[in-house]
N, C-alpha and C positions, 0 to 999 in steps of 0.2 A: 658756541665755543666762548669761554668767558677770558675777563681781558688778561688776568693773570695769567691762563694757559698760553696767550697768544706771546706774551711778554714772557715767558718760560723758553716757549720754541725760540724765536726769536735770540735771547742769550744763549740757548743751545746751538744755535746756528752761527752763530759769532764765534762762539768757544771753539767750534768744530773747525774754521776755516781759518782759526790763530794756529790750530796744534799745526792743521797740514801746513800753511805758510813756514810754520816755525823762525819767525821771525824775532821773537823773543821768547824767554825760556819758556819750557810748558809750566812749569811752575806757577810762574807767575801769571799765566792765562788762565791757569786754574782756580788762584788765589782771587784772580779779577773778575772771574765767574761766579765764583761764592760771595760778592762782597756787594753783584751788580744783585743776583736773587735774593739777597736780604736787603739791600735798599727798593728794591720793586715790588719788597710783600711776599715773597713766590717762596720764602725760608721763612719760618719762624726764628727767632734765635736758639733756640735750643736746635730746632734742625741744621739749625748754618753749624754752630758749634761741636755738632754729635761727630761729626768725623775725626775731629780729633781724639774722642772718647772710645770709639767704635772699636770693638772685637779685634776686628782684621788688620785696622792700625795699628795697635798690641804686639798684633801676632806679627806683623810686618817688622815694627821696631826689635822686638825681642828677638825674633828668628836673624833678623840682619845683624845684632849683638853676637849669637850662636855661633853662626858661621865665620864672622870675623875671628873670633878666637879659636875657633877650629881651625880654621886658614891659617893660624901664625903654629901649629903643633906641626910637629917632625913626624907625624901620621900622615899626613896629607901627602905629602912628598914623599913619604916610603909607602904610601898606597899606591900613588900615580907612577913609581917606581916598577912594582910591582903588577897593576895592570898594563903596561908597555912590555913589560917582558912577557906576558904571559900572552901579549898581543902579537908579540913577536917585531915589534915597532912600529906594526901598522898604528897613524893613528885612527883609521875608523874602527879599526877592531877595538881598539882600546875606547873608545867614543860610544862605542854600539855596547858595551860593557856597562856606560854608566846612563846608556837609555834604556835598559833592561832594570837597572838597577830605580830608575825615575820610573819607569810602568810598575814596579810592584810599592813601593813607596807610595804612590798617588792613589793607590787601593786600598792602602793598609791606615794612612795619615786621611784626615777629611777634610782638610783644608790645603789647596793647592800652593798658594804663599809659601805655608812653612815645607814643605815638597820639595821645593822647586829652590829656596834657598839652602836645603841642604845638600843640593845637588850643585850647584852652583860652586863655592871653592872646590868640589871635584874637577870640575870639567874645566875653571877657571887654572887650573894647576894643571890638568893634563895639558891645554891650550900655549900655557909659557914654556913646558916642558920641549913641546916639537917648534915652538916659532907657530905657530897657528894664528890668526887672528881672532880673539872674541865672537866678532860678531858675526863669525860665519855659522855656529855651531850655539849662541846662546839662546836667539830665537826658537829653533824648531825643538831643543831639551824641552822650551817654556810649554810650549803648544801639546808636548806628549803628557807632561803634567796634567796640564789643564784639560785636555781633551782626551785622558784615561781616568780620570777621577771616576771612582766609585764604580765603575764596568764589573770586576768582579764582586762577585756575592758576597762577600766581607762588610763588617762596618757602614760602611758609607752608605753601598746600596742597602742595603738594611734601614737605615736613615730615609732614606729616598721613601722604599715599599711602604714603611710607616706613614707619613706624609702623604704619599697616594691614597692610601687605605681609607682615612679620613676624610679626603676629599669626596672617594667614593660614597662612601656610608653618609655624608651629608647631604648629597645629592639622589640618593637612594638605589643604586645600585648596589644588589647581592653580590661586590665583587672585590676577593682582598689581592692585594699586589703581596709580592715576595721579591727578594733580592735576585730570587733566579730568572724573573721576568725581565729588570733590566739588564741581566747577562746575556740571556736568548735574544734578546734586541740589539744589544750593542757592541758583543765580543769582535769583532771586527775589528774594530777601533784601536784594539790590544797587537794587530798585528799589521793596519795601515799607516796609523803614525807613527811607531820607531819604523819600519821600513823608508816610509817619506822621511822624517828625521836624519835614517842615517845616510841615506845613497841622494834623495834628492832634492830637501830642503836646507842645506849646506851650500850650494848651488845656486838657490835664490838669492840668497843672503847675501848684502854686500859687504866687500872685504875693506873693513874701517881699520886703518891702523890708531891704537889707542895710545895714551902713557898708560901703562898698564900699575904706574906708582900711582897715578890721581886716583885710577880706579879701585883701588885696593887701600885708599890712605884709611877707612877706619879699622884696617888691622896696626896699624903701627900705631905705637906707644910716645908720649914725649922721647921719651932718652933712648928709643931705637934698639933696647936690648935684647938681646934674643931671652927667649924664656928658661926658668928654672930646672931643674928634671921636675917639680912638685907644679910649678903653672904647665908645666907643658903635659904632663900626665892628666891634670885636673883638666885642662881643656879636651882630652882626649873622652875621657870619663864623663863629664857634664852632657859631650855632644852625643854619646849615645846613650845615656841617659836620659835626655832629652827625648831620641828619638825611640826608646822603648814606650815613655812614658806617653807620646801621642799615639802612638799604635794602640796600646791600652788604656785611652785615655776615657772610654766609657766604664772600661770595668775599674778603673781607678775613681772614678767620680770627678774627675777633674776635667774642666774647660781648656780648649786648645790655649784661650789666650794666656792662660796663669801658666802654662805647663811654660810657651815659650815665654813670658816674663820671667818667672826664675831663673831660668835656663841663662836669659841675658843676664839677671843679675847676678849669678854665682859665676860668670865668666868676670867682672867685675871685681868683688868679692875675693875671688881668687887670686889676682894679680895678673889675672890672663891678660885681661885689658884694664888699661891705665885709666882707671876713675877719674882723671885731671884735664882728660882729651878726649876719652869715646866717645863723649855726646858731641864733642865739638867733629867729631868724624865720620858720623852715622851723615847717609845721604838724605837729607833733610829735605835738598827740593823734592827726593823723589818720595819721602813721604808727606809733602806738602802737596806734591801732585797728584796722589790720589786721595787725600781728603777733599781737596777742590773737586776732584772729578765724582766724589761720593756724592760732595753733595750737589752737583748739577743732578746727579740720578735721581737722590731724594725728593729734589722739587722735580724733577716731570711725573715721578710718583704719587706726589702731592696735590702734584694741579690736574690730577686727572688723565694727564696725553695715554696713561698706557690703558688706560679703562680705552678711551677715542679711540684706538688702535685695535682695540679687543674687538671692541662692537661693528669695526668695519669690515676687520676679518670674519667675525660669525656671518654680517649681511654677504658678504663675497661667497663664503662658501655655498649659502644656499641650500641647495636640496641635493647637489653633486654626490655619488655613490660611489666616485669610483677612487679608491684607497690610496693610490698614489698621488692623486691631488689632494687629497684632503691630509697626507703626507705630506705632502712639501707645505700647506699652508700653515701648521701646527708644528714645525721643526723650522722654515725661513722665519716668518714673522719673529717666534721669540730668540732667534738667533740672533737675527740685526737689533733686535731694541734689547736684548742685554747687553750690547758694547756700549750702551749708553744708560742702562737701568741696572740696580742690584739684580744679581740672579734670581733671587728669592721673591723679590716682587713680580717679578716676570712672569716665574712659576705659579704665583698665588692671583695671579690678574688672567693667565690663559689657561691652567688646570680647569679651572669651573665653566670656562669659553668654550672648553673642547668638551665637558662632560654633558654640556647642555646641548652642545648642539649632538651629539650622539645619542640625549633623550629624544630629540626631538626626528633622528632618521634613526633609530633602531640600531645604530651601531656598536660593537663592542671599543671597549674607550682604550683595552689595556694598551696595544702599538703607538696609539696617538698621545697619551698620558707619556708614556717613555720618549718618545720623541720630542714633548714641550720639553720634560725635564733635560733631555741631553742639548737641544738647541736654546736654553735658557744658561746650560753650566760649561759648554762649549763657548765660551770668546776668550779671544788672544789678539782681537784689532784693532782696540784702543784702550788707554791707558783706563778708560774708565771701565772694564769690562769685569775688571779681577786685577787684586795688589801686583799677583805675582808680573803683570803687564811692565809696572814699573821697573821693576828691578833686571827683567830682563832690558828696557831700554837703557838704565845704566849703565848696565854689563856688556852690554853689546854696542854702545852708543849709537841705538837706530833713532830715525826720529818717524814720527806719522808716518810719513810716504813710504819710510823702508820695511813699516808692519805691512802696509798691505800689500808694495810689491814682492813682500817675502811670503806672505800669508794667503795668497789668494787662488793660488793651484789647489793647498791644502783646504783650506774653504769649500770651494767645487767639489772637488773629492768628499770631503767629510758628508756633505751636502748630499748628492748622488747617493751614497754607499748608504745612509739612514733610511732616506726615502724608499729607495727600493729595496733596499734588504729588510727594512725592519718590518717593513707593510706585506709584504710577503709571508714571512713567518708568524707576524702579529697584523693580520688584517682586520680591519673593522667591517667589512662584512664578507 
């Protein structure tokens, strides 16, 4: 093990015992994370600096410009108006309305962030409507995003099968994936977490009374005036515009992050939001907190730890035949090191870990391939897992301790129902 890995883990380990203390912002334990792996070597500068360049920060800042200015349109409130009635004033009915509405969203959009923020003034609107608190219902929205991404055959899995496909053909199996293979492995999912969401991870969640102004201040303008009929139409038109344009954003040619850039900048533009204050009102720590948190991943990326982690899981697995273990070890493993690693890396460090070791016992790889990819794109327990982490702790003011003692039945669960369901239908031998 070389000294930079050791001095890697090491800052990961300090990082990890600031967020749970939370003793000072995470932010700044973020910021002090990135600042400690490029004076130790463990970041080049351009790594230390890439988060703030990154995709997903893009798509974090624009998407949280979108929904601000959605939030301030008299759509919002005569939508929330409207699903309450229709709910009959239940608010789970009306709540269970806009996690049905987040599972087909998180199919159709491929990036869970921009999902998950446009869900967000919905639910954050239906919440003030009844006296609700935030953080009982922001969590487990985040979790069905994130842990419904790309399930159905649309888009995303398509994405996925692609990616598989190549991994295969590199490694030299005769064998192509399809979007339908991750549906047959994971449609579940489509009906365990909004049920969990809506009857029993509300429940977990602890009941934070917020200012619901602090949390909301980057919709308000300096001069506090309500908008035009022309900004308040245009905000209405931008935001589903917006969201046409990422659903089609492959047959458009266009990259998630430029779709949600415009999107912020013509709320802008428009007069929807006051060019003189929205930057000063966008939540800054929380996208400084996951730049930090990007790049603590980048360097364990970097310095090898998720290769070390690969190759202990291949020596563990052994010669073991029987499906359900070699199930949980190819869905646990990259489950835990993507709360702490890009999904992507995680995928591209244990896809070839699982193909080899099924060269090596005759196994068919398709169940186990779906399983790395779903416990690589499944995390919701730390802020460095996926953006949208952040903004649900915003939103809901949880801190570390409240993700996992909110998060950790569904975990189990999630856990369980792959393993044995997916090995079952897709078993490797």
């Amino acid at each position: 093990m070389n000294t930079q890995l050791i001095i890697c883990l090491a800052i990961f380990a300090a990082t990890l015992v600031s967020f749970i203390l939370n003793r000072i912002p995470l932010w700044v334990t973020a910021m002090t994370s990135l600042a400690l792996l490029y004076l130790t070597g463990c970041l080049t500068s351009a790594e230390a600096l890439s988060g703030f360049g990154n995709s997903n920060t893009i798509v974090l800042v624009g998407m949280l410009l979108i929904a601000a200015g959605f939030q301030r349109s008299s759509f919002v409130n005569k939508l929330c108006d409207a699903v309450i009635r229709m709910a009959g004033g239940s608010f789970t009915k009306a709540y269970a309305v806009y996690i049905i509405l987040a599972v087909l969203l998180a199919n159709f959009i491929s990036s869970p962030v921009a999902c998950y923020t446009i869900i967000v003034p919905l639910i954050g609107s239906l919440c003030d409507r009844m006296n609700v608190n935030r953080s009982k219902v922001m969590f487990p929205a985040m979790v069905v995003v994130v842990g419904c991404c790309g399930v159905l055959p649309l888009a995303t899995a398509v994405q996925q099968a692609a990616q598989a496909t190549g991994f295969l053909a590199a490694y030299g199996f005769d064998i192509e994936m399809s979007a339908m293979d991750y549906f047959i492995g994971m449609w579940p999912m489509l009906v365990l977490l909004p049920l969990w969401a809506i009857f029993i991870g509300p429940k977990q969640t602890p009941d934070i009374k917020m200012d619901i102004a602090a949390v909301n201040q980057n919709v308000r303008t300096s001069s506090g005036n309500q908008l035009s009929r022309f900004q308040d139409t245009a905000a209405v038109v931008i935001f589903f515009a917006d969201l046409v344009c990422l659903i089609f954003a492959n047959q458009l040619g266009l990259e998630v992050w430029f779709i949600a850039f415009a999107g912020g900048l013509l709320m802008i533009l428009t007069g929807v939001l006051d060019p003189r204050t929205c930057m000063k009102n966008i939540a800054w720590d929380m996208v400084l907190l996951y730049v930090g948190s990007l790049a603590l991943g980048t360097a364990l990326s970097s310095t090898g730890a998720g290769e070390v982690v690969g190759n202990l899981v291949s020596r563990a697995v052994g010669g073991t035949t029987n499906n359900y273990i070699l199930g949980a070890v190819f869905f646990i493993v990259p489950f835990i090191i993507t709360q702490f690693m890009l999904n992507r890396a995680v995928i591209a460090v244990f896809t070839p870990i699982c193909l080899m070791t099924c060269q090596a016992m005759g196994a068919n790889p398709v169940g186990l391939i779906v399983l790395v990819t779903a416990g690589s794109l499944a995390a919701f327990l730390t802020p460095m897992a996926t953006p949208a982490v952040p903004v649900a702790m915003e939103q809901g003011g949880y801190s570390l301790k409240d993700l996992f003692s909110s998060g950790w039945l569904i975990t189990v669960l999630i856990a369980v129902v792959y393993i044995f369901y997916t090995m079952t239908v897709l078993p490797a031998f």
